[in-house]
C-alpha positions as CSV (number, residue, x, y, z in Angstrom):
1,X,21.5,2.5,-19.1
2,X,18.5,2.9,-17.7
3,X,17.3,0.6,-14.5
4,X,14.9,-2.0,-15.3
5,X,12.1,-1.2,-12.9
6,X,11.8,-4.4,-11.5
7,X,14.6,-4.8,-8.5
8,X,14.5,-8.3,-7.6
9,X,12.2,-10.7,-6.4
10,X,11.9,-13.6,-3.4
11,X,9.8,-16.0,-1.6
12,X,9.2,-16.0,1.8
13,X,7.0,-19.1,2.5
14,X,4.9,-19.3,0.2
15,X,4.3,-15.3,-0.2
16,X,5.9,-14.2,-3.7
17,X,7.4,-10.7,-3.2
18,X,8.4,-8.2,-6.5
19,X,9.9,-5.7,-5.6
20,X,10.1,-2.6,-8.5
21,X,12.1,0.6,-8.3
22,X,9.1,3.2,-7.7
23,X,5.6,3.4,-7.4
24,X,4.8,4.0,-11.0
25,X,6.4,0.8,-12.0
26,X,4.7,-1.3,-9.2
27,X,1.4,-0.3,-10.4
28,X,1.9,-0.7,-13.9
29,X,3.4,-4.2,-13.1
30,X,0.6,-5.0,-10.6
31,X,-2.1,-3.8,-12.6
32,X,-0.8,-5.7,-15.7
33,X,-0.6,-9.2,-13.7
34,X,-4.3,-8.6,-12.4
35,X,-5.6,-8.1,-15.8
36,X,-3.8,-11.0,-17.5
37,X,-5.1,-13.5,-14.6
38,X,-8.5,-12.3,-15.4
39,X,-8.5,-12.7,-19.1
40,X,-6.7,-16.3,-18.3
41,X,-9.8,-17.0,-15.9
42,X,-12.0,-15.7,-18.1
43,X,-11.0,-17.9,-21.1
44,X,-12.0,-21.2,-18.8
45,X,-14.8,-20.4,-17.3
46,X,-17.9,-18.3,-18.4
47,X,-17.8,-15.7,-15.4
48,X,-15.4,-14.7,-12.1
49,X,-15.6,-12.7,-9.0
50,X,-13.0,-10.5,-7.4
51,X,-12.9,-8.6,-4.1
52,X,-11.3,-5.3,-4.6
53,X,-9.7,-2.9,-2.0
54,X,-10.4,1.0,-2.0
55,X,-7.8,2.8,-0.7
56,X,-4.6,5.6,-2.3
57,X,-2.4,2.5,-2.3
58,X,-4.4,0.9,-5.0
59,X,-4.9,4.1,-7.1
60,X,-2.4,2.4,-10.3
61,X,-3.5,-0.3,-10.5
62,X,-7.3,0.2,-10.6
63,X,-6.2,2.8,-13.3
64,X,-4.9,0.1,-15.3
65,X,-7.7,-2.4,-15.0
66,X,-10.1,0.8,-16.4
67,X,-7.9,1.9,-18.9
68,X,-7.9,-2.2,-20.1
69,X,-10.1,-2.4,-23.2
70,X,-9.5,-6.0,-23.8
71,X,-11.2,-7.5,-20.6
72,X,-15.3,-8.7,-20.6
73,X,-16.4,-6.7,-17.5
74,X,-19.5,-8.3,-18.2
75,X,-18.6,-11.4,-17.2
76,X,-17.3,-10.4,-13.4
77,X,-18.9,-10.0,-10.6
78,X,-17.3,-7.0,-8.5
79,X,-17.3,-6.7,-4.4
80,X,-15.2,-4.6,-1.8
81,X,-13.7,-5.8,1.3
82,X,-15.2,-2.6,3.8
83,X,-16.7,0.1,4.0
84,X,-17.1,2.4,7.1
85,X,-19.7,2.7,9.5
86,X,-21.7,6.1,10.3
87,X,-20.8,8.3,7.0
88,X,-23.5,9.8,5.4
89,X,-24.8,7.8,2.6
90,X,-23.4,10.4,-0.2
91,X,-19.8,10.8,2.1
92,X,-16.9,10.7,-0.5
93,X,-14.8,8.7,2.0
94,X,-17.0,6.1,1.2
95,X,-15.4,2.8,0.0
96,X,-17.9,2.2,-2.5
97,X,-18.2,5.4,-3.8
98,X,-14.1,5.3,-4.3
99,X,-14.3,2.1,-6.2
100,X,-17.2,3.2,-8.2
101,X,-15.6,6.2,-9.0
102,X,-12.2,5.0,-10.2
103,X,-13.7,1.6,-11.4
104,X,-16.3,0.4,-11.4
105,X,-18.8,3.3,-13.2
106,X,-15.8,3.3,-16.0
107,X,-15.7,-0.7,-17.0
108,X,-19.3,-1.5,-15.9
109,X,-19.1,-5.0,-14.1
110,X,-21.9,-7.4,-14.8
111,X,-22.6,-7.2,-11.4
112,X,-21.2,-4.9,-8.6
113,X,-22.4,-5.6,-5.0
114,X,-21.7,-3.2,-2.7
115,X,-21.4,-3.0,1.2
116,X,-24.4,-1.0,2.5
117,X,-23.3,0.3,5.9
118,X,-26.6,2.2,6.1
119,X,-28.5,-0.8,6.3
120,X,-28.9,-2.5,10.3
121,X,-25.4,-4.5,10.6
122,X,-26.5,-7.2,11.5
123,X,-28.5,-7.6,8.5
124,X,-26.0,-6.4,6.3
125,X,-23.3,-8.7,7.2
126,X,-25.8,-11.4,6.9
127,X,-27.1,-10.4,3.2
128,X,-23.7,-9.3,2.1
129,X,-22.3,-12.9,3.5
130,X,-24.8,-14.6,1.2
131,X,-23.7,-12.7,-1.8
132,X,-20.0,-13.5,-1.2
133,X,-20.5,-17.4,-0.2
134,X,-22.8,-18.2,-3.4
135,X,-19.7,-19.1,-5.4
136,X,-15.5,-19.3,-4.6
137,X,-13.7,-15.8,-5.1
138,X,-11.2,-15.7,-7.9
139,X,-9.1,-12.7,-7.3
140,X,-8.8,-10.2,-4.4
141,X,-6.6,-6.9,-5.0
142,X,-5.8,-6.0,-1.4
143,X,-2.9,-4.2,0.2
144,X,-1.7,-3.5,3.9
145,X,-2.1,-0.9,6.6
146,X,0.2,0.5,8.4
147,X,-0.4,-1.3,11.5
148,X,-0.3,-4.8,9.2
149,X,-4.4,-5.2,8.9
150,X,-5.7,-6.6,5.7
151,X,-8.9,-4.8,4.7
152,X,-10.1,-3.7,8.4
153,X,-9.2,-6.6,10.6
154,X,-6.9,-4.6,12.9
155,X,-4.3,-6.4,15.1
156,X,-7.2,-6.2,18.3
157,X,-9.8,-8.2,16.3
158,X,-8.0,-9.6,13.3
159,X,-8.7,-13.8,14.2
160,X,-7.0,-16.5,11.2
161,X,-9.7,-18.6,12.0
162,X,-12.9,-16.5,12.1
163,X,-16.1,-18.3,11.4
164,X,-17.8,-15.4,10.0
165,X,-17.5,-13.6,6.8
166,X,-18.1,-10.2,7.0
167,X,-18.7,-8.3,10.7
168,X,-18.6,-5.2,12.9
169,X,-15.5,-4.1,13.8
170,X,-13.8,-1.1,16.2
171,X,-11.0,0.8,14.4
172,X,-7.6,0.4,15.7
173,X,-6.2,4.1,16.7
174,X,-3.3,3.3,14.3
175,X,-5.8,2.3,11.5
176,X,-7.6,5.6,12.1
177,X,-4.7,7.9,12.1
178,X,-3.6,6.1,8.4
179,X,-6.9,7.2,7.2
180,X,-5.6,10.9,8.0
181,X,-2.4,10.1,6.7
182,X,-3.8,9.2,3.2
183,X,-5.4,12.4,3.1
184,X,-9.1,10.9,3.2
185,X,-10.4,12.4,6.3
186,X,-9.3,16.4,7.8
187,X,-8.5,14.8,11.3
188,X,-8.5,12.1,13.7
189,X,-12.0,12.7,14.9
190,X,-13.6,12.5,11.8
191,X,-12.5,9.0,11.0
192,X,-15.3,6.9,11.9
193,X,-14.8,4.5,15.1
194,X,-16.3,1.3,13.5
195,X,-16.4,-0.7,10.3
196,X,-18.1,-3.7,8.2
197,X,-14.9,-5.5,7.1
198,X,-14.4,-9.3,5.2
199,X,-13.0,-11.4,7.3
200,X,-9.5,-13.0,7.1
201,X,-10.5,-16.6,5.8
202,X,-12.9,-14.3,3.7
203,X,-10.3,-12.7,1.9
204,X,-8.1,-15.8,1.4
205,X,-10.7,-17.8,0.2
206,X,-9.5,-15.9,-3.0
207,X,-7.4,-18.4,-5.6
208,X,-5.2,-15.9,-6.6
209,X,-4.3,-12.8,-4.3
210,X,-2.2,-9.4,-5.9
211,X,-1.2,-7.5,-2.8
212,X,0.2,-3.7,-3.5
213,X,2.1,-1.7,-1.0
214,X,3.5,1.3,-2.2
215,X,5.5,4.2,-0.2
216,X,7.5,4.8,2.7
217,X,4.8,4.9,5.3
218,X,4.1,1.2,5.1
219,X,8.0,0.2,5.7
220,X,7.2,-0.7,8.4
221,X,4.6,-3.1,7.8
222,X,6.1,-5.1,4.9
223,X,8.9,-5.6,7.3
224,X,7.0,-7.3,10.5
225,X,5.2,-9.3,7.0
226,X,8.1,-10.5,5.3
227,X,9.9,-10.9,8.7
228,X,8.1,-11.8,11.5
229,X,6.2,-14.3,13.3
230,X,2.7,-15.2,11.5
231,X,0.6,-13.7,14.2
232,X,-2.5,-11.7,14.4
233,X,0.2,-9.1,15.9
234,X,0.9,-8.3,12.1
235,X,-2.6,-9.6,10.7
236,X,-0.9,-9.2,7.2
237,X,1.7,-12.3,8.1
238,X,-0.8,-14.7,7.3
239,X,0.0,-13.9,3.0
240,X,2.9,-16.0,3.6
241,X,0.5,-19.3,3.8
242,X,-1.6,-18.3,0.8
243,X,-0.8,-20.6,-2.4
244,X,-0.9,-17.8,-5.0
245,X,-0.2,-14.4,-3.4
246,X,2.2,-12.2,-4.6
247,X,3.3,-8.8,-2.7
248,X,4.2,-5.7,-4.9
249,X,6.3,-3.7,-2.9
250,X,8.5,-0.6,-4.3
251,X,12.2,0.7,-2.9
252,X,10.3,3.2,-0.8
253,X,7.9,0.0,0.9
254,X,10.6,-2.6,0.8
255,X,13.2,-0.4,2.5
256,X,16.1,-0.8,0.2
């Protein structure tokens, strides 16, 4: 008999954890739950935003949502959570461009606002901050880093109780080295130093939160979340005082 690919699942706090035998059935499981939350939100209410994370660790479920015939893209309104500082405006390690590659050029939101890092930062985080604080966020598809950040708010400047929405950050060392690790970048050095990331109020302003962390490099991390102290030590913690977040984790994340 074959396994069923969901392992078990548990609450810790208020943080709803599935955990699912292998990647493949995370994703499929993730990307399922995201698309039925957005047709539910979609039949009450005539549009909805979600914030969406680009990074490998997403790459299922993003393939899911484009592969979805049945849900209105018309009626959402698309944003990322980052997007690095100092690439050239055509880099393929650009957020946006991974988003609009496996996403967003495929379903064709109604409206897709992306973080322009080429713009004065300043001004960016000021005009992107409008966009974002115009109307509440629905859903955010998000996962963890290594080092525990959500989107780029590293241990060194992740703050639960930040007053802005999006800013300027400086890349943790650990953060850079994952972007190496995923294959996005050749080398340490060419992983850019600083970032435009959402906030961490920003990001759980969001009713409903789907957090996927797939593979063994991020045992780690789920542990210190699931386990220790909510702290900005493990930025990620804070998921456990969200009212509707649920953590996809696989056998290889979850460490059993």
């Amino acid at each position: 008999m074959n396994e069923l690919p969901i392992v078990f699942k548990q609450t810790v706090d208020s943080l709803k954890v599935n955990v699912y035998n292998d990647r493949r059935a995370l994703g499929a499981s993730a990307g399922a739950e995201v698309a039925a939350k957005i047709k539910q939100l979609l039949s009450e209410k005539h549009g909805i935003r979600i914030i969406f994370a680009a990074a490998p660790s997403q790459n299922e479920v993003l393939k899911y949502l484009s592969e979805d015939e049945s849900i209105d893209w018309s009626r959402i309104t698309a944003f990322h959570m980052d997007e690095y500082n100092g690439l050239p405006l055509h880099a393929e390690q650009k957020f946006s461009r991974f988003l609009s590659e496996r996403l967003f050029d495929q379903v064709n939101p109604g409206k897709v606002h992306l973080i322009d890092s080429s713009n004065e930062s300043e001004d960016e985080c000021r005009r992107y901050g409008e966009l974002l604080l115009q109307a509440p966020i629905d859903i955010v598809c998000l996962g963890i880093g290594e080092n525990g950040h959500i989107a780029f708010n590293d241990p060194p400047v992740a703050d639960f109780n930040d007053q802005q929405v999006i800013k300027v950050v400086e890349l943790d060392d650990a953060c850079r080295q994952q972007q190496v690790n995923d294959g996005c970048f050749p080398s340490f050095e060419d992983v850019p130093t600083h970032a435009l990331t959402l906030t961490i109020p920003a990001l759980l302003s969001g009713s409903h939160l789907f957090c996927v962390v797939p593979g063994p490099t991020k045992r780690k991390a789920v542990e210190r979340t699931l386990n220790g102290s909510i702290s900005t030590e493990c930025p990620s913690t804070i998921l456990r005082k969200h009212p509707d977040c649920t953590l996809y984790v696989d056998r290889d994340s979850y460490g059993n």
